[in-house]
PAROVEX-738513 format. One line per field, with one value per residue: x, y, z of N, C-alpha, C, CB in turn; residue number from 1. Coordinates in pm, whole numbers, plus 50000, padded with zeros to 5 digits. Glycine has a CB too. Example, Ala and Ser with C-alpha at 12.3 -4.5 7.8 and 13.67 -1.06 7.14 Angstrom:
2
n_x	51319	51285
n_y	49431	49775
n_z	50780	50708
ca_x	51230	51367
ca_y	49550	49894
ca_z	50780	50714
c_x	51320	51290
c_y	49670	50003
c_z	50780	50787
cb_x	51131	51408
cb_y	49553	49940
cb_z	50905	50572
lovex	1	2
END
This chain:
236
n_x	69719	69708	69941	69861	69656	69719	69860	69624	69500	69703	69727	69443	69461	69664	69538	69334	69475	69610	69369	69289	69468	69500	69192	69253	69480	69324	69149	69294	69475	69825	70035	70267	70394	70381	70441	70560	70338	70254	70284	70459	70651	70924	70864	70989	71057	70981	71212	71407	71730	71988	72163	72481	72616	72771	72981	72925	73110	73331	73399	73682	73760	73962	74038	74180	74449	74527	74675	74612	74351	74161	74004	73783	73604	73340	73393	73233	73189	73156	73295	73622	73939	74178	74457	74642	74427	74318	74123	73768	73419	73180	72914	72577	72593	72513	72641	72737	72712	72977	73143	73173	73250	73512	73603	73693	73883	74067	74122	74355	74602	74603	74521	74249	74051	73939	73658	73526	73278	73187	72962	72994	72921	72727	72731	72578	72288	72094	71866	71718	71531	71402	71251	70967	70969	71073	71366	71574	71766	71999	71852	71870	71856	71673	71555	71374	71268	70953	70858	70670	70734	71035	71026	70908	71153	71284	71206	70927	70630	70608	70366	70292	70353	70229	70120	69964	70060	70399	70679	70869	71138	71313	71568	71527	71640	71890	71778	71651	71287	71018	70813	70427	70352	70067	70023	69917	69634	69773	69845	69550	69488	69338	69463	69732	69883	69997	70217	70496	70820	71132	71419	71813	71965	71723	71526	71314	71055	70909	70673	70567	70267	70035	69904	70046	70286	70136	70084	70313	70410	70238	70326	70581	70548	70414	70589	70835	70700	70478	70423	70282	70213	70297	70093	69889	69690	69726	69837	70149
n_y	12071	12029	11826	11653	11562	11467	11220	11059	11077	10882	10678	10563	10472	10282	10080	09981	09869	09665	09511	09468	09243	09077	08934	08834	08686	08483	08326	08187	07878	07852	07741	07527	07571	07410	07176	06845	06519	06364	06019	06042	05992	05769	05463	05381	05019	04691	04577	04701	04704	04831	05107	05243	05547	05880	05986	05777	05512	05248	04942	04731	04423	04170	03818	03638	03820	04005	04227	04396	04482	04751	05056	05328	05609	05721	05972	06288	06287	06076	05852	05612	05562	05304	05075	04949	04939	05172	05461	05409	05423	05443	05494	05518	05238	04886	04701	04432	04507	04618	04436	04283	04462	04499	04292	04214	04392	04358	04108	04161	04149	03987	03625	03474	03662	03730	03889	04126	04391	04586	04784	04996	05272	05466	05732	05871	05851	06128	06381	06722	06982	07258	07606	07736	07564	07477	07395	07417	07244	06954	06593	06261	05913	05742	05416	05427	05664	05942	06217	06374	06270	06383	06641	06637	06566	06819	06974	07059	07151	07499	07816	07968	07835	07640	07354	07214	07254	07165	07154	06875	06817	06625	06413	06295	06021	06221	06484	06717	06707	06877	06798	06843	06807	06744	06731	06823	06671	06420	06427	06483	06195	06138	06135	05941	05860	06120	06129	06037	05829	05957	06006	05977	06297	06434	06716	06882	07111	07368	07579	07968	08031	08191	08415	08454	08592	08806	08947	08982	09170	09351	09457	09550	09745	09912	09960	10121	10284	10426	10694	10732	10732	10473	10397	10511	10317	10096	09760	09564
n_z	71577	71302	71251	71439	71268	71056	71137	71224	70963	70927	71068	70972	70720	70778	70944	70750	70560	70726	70826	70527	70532	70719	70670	70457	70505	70677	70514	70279	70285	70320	70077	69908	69610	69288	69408	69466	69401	69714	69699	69514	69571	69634	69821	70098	70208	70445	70438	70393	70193	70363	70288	70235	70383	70314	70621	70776	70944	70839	70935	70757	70678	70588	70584	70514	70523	70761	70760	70567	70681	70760	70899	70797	70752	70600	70273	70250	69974	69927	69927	69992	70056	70005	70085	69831	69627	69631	69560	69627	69549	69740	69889	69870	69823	69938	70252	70097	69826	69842	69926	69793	69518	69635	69643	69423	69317	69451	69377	69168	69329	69494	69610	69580	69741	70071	70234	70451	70483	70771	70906	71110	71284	71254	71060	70875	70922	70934	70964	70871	71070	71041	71007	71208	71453	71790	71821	71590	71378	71319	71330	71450	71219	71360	71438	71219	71206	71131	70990	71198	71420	71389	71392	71641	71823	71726	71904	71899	71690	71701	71810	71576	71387	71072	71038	70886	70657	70592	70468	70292	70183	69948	69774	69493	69220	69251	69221	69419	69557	69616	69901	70010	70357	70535	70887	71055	71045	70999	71307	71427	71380	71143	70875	70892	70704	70626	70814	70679	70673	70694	70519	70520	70470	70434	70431	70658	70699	70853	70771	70856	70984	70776	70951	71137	71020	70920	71210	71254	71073	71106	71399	71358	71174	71332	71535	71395	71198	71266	71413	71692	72020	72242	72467	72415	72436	72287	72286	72280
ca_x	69595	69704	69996	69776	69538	69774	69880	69483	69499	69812	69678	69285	69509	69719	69436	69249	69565	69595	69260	69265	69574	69448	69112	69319	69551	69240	69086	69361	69636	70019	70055	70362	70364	70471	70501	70524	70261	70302	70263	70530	70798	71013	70798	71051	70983	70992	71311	71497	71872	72070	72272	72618	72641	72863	72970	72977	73235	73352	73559	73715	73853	74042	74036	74388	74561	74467	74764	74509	74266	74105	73911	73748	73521	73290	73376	73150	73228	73132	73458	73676	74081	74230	74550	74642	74344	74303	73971	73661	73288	73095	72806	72438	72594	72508	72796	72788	72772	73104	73219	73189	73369	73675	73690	73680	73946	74177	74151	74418	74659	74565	74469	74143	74074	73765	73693	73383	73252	73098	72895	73007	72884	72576	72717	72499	72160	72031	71765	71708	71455	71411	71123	70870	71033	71170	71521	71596	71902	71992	71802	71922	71681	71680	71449	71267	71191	70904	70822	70612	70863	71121	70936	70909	71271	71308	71112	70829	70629	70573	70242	70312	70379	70150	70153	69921	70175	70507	70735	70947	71271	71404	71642	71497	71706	71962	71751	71522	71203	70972	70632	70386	70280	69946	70110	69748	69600	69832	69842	69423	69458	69243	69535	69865	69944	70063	70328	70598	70943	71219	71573	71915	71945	71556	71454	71174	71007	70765	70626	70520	70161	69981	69829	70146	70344	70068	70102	70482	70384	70170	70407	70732	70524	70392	70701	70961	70693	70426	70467	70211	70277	70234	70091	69757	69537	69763	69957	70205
ca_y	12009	11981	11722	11540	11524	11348	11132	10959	10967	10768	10540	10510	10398	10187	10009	09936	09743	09569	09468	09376	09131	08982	08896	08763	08566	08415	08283	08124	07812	07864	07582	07531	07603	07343	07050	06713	06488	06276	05981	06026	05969	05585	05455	05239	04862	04699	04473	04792	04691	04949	05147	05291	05702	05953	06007	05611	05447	05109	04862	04669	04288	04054	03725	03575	03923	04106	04345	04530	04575	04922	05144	05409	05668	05781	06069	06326	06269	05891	05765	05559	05522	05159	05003	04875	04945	05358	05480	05347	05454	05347	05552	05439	05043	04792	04654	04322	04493	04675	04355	04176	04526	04476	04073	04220	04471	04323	04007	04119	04123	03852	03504	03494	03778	03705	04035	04192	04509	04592	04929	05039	05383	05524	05908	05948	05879	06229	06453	06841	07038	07361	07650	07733	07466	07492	07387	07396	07139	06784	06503	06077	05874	05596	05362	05442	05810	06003	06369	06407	06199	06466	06816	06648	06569	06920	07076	07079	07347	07667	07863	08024	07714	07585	07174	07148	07298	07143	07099	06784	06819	06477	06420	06160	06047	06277	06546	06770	06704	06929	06761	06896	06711	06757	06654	06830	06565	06294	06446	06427	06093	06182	06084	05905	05795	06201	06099	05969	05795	05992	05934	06081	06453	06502	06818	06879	07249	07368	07742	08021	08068	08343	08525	08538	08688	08963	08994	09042	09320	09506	09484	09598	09879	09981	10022	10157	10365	10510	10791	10703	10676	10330	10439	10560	10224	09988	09709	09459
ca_z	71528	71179	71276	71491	71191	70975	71239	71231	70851	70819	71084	70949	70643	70755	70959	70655	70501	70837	70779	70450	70523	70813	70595	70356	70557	70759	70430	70276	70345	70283	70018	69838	69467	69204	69500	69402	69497	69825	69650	69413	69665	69630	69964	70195	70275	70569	70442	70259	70275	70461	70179	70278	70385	70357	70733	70815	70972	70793	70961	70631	70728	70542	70672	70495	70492	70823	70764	70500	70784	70789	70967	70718	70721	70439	70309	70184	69835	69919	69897	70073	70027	70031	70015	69696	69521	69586	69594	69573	69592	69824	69929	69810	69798	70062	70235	69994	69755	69858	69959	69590	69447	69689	69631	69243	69307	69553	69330	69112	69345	69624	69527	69659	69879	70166	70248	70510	70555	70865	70927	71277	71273	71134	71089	70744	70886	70984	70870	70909	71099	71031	70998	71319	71585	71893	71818	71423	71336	71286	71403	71411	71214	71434	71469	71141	71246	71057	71009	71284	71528	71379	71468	71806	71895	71746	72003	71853	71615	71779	71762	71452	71270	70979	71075	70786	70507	70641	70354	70326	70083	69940	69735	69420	69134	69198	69200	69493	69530	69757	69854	70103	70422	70652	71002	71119	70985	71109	71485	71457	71333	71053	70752	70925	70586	70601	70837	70598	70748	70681	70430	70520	70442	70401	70474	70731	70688	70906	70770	70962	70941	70724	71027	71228	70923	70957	71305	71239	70986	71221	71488	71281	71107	71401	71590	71320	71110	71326	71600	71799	72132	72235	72585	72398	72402	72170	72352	72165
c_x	69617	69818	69873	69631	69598	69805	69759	69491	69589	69759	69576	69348	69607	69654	69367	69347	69596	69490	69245	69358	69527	69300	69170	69423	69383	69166	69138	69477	69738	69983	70171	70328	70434	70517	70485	70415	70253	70361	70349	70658	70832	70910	70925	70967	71031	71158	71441	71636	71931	72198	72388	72594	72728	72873	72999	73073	73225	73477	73538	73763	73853	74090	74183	74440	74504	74530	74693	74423	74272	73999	73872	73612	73453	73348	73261	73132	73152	73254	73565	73911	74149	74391	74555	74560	74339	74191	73874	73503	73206	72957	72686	72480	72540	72645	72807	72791	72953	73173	73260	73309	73498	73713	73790	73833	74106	74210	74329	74591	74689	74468	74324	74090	73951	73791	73560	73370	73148	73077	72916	72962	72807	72617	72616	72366	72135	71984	71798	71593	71419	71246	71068	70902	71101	71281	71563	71714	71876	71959	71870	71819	71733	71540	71287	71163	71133	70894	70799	70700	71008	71118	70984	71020	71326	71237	71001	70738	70568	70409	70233	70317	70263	70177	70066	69972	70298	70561	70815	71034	71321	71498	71593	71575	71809	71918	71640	71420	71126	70805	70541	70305	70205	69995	69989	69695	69645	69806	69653	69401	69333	69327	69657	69904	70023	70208	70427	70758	70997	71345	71659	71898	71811	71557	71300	71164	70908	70731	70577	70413	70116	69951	69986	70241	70273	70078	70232	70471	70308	70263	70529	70666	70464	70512	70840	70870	70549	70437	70347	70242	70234	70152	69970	69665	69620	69895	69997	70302
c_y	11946	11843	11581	11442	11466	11216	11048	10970	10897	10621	10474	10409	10290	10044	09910	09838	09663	09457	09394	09271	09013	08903	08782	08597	08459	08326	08191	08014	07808	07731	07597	07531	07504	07229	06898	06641	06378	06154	05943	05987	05782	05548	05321	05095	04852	04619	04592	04730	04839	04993	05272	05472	05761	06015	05854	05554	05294	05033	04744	04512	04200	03931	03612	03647	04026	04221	04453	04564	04689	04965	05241	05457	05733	05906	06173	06335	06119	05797	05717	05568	05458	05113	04987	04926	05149	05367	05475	05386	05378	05357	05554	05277	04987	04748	04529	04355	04544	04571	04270	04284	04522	04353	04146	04300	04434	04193	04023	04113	04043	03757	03482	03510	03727	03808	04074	04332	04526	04741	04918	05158	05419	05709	06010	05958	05989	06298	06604	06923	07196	07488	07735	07623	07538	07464	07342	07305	07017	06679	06370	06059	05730	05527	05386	05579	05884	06122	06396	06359	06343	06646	06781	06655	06750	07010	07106	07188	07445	07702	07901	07931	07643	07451	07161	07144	07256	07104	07029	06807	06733	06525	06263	06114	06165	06451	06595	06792	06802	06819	06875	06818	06783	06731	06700	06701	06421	06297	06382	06290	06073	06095	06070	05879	05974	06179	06038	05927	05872	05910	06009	06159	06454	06635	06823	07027	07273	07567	07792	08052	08182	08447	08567	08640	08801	09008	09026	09161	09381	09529	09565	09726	09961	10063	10098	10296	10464	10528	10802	10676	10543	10331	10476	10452	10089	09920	09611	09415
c_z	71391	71137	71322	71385	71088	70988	71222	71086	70819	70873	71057	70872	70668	70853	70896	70601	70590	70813	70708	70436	70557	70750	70508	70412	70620	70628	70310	70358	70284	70184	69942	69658	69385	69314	69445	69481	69612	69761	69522	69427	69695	69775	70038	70251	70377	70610	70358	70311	70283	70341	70253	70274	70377	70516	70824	70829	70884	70825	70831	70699	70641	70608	70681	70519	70603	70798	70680	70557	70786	70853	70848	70708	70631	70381	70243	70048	69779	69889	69992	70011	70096	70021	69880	69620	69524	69610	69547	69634	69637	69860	69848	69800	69924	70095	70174	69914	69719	69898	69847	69486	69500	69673	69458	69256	69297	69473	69226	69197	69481	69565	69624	69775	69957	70222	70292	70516	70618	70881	71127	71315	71171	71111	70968	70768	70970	70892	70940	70940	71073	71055	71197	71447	71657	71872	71685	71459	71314	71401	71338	71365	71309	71457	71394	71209	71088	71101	71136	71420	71530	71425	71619	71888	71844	71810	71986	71765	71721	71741	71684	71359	71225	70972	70972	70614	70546	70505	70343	70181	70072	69796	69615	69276	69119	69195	69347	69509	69653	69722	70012	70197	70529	70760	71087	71141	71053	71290	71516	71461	71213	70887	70819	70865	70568	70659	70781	70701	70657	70640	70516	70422	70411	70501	70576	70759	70762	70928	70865	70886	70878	70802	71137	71119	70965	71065	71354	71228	71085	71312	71462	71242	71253	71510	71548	71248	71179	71416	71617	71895	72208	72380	72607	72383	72369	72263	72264	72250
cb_x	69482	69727	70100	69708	69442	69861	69899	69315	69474	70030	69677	69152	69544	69858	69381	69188	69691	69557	69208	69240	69688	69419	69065	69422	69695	69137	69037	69368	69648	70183	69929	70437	70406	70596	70421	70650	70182	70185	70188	70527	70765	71276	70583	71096	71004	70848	71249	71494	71992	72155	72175	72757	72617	72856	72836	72954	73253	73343	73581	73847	73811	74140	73902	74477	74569	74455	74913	74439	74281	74074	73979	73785	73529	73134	73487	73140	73406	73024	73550	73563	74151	74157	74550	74613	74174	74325	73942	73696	73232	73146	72838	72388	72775	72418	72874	72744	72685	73115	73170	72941	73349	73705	73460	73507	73902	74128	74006	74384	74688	74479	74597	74105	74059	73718	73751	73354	73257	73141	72675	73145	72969	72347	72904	72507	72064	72096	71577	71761	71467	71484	71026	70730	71130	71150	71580	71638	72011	72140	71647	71963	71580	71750	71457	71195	71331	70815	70704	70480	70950	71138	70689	70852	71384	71333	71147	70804	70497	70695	70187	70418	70473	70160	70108	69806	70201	70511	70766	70871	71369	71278	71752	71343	71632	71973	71736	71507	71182	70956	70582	70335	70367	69823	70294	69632	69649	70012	69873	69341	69445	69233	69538	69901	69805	69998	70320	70629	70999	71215	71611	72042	72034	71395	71438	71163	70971	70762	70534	70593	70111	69865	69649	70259	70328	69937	70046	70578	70293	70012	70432	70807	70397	70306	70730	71038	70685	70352	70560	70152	70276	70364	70176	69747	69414	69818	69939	70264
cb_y	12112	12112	11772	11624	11631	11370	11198	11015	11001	10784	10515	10614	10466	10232	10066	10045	09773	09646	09525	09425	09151	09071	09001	08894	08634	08523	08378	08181	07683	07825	07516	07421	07748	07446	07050	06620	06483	06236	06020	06120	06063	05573	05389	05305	04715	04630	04298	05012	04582	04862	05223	05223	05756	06043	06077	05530	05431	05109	04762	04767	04211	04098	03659	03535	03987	04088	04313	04520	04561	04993	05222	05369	05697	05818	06098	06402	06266	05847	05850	05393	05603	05073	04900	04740	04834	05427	05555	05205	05498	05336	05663	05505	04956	04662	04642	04218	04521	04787	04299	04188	04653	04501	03828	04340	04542	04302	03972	04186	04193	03913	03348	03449	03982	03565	04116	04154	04601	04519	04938	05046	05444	05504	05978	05873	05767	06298	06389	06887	07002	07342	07477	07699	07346	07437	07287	07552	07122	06733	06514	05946	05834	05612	05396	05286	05936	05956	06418	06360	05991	06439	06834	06544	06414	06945	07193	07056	07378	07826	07922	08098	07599	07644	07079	07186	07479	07050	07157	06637	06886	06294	06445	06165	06044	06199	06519	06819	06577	07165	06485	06989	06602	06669	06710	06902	06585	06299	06688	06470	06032	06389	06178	05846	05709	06302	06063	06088	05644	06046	05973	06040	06522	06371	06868	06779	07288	07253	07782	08120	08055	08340	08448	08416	08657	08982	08936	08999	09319	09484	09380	09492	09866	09914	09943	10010	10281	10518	10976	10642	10772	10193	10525	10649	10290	10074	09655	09516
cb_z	71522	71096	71385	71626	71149	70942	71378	71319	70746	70858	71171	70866	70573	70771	70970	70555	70437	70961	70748	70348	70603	70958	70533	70289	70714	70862	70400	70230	70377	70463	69916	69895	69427	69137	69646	69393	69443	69926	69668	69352	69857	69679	69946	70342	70209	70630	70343	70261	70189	70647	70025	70153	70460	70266	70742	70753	71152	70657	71167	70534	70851	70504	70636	70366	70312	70949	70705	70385	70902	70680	71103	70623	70761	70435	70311	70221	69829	69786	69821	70077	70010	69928	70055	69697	69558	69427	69623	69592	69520	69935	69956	69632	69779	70037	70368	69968	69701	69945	70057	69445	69430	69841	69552	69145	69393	69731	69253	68995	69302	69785	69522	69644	69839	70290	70111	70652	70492	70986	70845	71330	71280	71255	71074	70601	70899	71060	70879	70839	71188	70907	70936	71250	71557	71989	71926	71307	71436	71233	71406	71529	71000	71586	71593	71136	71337	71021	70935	71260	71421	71257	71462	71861	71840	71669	72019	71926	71444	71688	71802	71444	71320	70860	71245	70801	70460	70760	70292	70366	70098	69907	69843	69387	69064	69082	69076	69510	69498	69777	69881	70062	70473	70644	71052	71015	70858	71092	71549	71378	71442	71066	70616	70988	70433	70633	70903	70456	70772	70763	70231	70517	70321	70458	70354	70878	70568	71090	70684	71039	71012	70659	71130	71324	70769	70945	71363	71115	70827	71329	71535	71128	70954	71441	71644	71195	70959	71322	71626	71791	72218	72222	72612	72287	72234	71986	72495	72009
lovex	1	2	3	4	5	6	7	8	9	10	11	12	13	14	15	16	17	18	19	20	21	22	23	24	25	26	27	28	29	30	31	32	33	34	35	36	37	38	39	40	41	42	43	44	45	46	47	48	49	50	51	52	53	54	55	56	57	58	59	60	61	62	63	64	65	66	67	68	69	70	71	72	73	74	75	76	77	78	79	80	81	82	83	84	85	86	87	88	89	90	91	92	93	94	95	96	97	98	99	100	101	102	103	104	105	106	107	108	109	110	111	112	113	114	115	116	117	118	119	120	121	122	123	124	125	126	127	128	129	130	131	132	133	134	135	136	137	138	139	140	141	142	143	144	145	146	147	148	149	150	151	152	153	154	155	156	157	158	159	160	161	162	163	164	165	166	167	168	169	170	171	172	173	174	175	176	177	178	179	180	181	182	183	184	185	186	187	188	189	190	191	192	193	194	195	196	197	198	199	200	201	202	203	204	205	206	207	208	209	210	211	212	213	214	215	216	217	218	219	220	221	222	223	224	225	226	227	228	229	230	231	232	233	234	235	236
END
């Protein structure tokens, strides 16, 4: 009797903090802390020129001197290694302007070099899914893919997942920016200006909601820390 009577006060108590979670979660939204604001992010045009990745194939051609013809892939560093000249950064340029630094380069030892670079491989544009989705990893941006385009080829968010706190991770000046995007919002058609197009390496976050966290925590505490037999009422 006197077991069994501890047994109902551990669980009255741990009821009541159930309780007051689930209150809590239901009355707040997840928001990120210190996020930048949408709005603050470079916005792409519709004419952006196409700047060079790490991961990108570059076929090189010389039009007097094919014998310096190259094949070359970015590397993650952003760097390429040339004939003659050695190595040269490439990654954030366009290919003219990588085509004006190799005339410049190659000039001093070819009498005026004509010199293309062609992008044959896109291996830098991809983004990252992560969070509450069906299939976390790397997505192509192709075809001017946004957030909400990106969830979807990753399987989309799960039931647990907060589509109105999704956190997008860029990369601005050099530096990581988090902002926080509504994709609620966008799906309603309510604010599609939340849907933002996607850079290479952007981050795409999609939290797990406040109430499933709690329904983690009840589940975990219930099965690791109270002997109750699960057999008496309580299914999970």
């Amino acid at each position: 009797m006197r077991t069994n009577s501890r047994l109902l006060s551990a669980f009255t108590r741990f009821a009541a903090l159930a309780v007051t979670l689930l209150i809590a979660a239901c009355g707040t939204n997840p928001s990120l802390k210190n996020a930048a604001p949408l709005a603050s992010l470079p916005q792409p045009t519709a004419l952006q020129e196409y700047l060079i990745q790490p991961g990108d194939n570059l076929d090189i051609r010389f039009f007097y001197n094919p014998e310096l013809n190259e094949q070359q892939q970015v590397r993650p560093d952003g760097r390429i290694s040339l004939q003659l000249v050695g190595e040269q950064a490439v990654a954030g340029h366009t290919p003219h302007d990588v085509e004006m630094m190799l005339r410049n380069q190659y000039s001093r030892d070819l009498k005026q070099p004509e010199i293309a670079v062609i992008v044959r491989g896109f291996g830098g544009q991809k983004a990252y899914v992560d969070g509450e989705v069906g299939h976390p990893g790397m997505v192509d941006l192709t075809g001017g893919l946004t957030a909400l385009q990106a969830v979807a080829q990753a399987g989309g968010a799960t039931k647990t997942g907060e589509t109105d706190s999704v956190i997008l991770i860029r990369r601005v000046n050099g530096k990581p920016t988090a902002v926080q995007l509504n994709l609620k919002s966008a799906i309603e058609g309510t604010d599609i200006g939340q849907d933002i197009q996607l850079r290479p390496y952007d981050i795409v976050f999609v939290p797990r909601s406040a109430i499933a966290n709690v329904n983690i925590f009840i589940d975990q505490y219930f099965r690791s820390n109270v002997p109750i037999p699960f057999g008496f009422g309580y299914t999970f």
